[in-house]
Every structure is written in structure tokens, then in C-alpha cells.
C-alpha positions as CSV (number, residue, x, y, z in Angstrom):
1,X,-9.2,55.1,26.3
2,X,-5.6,55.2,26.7
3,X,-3.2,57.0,24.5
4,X,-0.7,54.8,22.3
5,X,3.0,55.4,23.5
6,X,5.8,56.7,20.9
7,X,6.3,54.9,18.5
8,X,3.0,52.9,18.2
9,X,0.7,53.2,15.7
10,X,-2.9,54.9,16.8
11,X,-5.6,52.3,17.5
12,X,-3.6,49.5,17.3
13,X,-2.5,47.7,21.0
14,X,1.1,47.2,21.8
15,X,2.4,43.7,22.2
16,X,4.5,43.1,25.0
17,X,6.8,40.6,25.2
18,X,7.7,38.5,28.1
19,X,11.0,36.0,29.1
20,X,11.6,34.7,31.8
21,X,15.1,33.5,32.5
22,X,17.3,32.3,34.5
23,X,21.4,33.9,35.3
24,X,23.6,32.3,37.9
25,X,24.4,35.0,40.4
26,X,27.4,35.4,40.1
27,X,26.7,36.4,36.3
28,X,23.8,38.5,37.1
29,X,26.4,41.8,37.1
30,X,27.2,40.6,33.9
31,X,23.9,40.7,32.8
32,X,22.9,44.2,34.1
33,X,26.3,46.2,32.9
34,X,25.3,44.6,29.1
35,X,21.7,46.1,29.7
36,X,22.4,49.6,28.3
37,X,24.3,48.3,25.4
38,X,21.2,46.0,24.4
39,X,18.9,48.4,24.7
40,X,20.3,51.0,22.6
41,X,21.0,48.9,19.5
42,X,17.1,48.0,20.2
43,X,16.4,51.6,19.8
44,X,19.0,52.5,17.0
45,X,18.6,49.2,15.2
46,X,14.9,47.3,15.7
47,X,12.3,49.0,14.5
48,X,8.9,49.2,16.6
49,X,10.6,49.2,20.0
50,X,9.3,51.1,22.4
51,X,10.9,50.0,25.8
52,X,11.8,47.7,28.5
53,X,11.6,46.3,31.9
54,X,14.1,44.3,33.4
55,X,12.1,42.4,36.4
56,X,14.5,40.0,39.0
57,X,12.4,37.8,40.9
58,X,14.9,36.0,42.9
59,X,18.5,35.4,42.7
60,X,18.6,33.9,39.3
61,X,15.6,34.0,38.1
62,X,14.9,37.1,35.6
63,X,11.7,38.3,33.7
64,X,12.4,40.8,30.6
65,X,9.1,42.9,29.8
66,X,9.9,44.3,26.2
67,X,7.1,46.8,24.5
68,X,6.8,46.5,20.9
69,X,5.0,48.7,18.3
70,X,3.6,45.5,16.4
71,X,3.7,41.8,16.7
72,X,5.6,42.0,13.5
73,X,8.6,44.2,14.6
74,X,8.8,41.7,18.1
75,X,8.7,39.0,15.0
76,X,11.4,40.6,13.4
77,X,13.2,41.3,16.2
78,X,12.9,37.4,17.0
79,X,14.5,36.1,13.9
80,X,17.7,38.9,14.1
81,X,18.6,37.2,17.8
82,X,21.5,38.1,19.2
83,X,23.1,39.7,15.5
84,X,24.3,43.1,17.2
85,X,27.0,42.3,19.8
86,X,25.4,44.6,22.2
87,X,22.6,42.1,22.3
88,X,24.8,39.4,22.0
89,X,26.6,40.3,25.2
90,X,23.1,40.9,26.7
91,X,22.2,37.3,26.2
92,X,25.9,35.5,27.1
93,X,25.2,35.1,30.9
94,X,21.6,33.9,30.3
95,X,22.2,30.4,31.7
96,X,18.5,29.0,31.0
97,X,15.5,30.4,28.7
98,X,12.4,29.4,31.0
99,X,9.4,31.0,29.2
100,X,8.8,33.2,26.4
101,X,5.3,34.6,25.5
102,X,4.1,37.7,23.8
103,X,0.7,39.6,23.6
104,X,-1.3,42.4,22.8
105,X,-1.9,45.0,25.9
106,X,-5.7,45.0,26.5
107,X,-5.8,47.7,29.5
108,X,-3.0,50.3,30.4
109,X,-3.1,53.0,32.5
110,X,-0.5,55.2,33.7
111,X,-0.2,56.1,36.6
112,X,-0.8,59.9,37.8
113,X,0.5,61.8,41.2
114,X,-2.6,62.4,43.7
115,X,-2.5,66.0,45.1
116,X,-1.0,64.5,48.5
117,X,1.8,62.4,46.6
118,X,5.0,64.0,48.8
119,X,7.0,62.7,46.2
């Protein structure tokens, strides 16, 4: 059994939620220097938030992996949009929403170092 992360409650399973997107390359700096800005009014200002992954597959096309405490905070977080201008500024080079889907985490594991990691 895995261990819930911060912020989530016991028992119940994360949801995760997943957009893919696409940003011209010659926005994609754009994108990345807004990053920290979005995610920090995501942790000051959206409840159940528990992280992120930011995931380029190629030169435009993006996939964001947000972790949520509940599929009622993602929800929530949903109808605010782009209300902080942090998040705002996040979103402005996205030239093309692809795919957005959310679920509950069935199986996570973290990884652990093996006694010959030279890491």
C-alpha cells in the first residue's frame, strides 16, 4: 500500500490531471519562465494541490501532469481558470488545448535508491 502524499486525505486516491497542449516554439520560453509564477499561486491559492509535472514531447507539443488532493479541488480549480495572473500568464502562449482528462491514481510507487545507485 502506498502512502498518500501531503496534502491528500488518507485512503482516498489522488486524481491526476492531464493536458496536453500545444506552444509554438518560439513561445515555449514563454511558457517555461511563467511556470514558477503558476505554480505558486496553485500552492498559495487552490486548495488540494499537491504538484506538477511539466512533460515536452516535441517541439510544441506539451503534456501538464497536475496532482490533486480530490477530484473536487481539480473541479474547483477548473472553474477559477486562469483568475490569478500568474496562471493567466501561464496559459497566454498556449496556442492549442489538445486533450484534457483527469483520474484517480490506482498504483504509485516511488522510487527508492538500490545500494549500487552511484548517484
Amino acid at each position: 500500500m502506498t502512502t498518500p502524499p501531503p496534502g491528500a486525505a488518507p485512503g482516498s486516491p489522488v486524481t491526476v490531471e492531464l493536458t496536453r497542449f500545444r506552444v509554438s516554439a518560439e513561445r515555449a520560453d514563454q511558457l517555461l519562465a511563467a511556470r514558477p509564477g503558476m505554480l505558486a499561486a496553485f500552492a498559495a491559492g487552490r486548495r488540494g494541490f499537491l504538484g506538477a509535472e511539466l512533460v515536452r514531447l516535441d517541439a510544441e507539443t506539451w503534456v501538464d501532469v497536475v496532482r490533486w488532493a480530490s477530484p473536487e479541488d481539480l473541479a474547483e480549480s477548473q472553474r477559477r481558470g486562469g483568475d490569478d495572473p500568474a496562471v493567466a500568464a501561464f496559459f497566454a502562449p498556449i496556442a492549442e488545448l489538445l486533450a484534457a482528462e483527469s483520474g484517480a491514481v490506482a498504483d504509485a510507487v516511488a522510487a527508492t535508491p538500490s545500494a549500487g545507485d552511484a548517484r
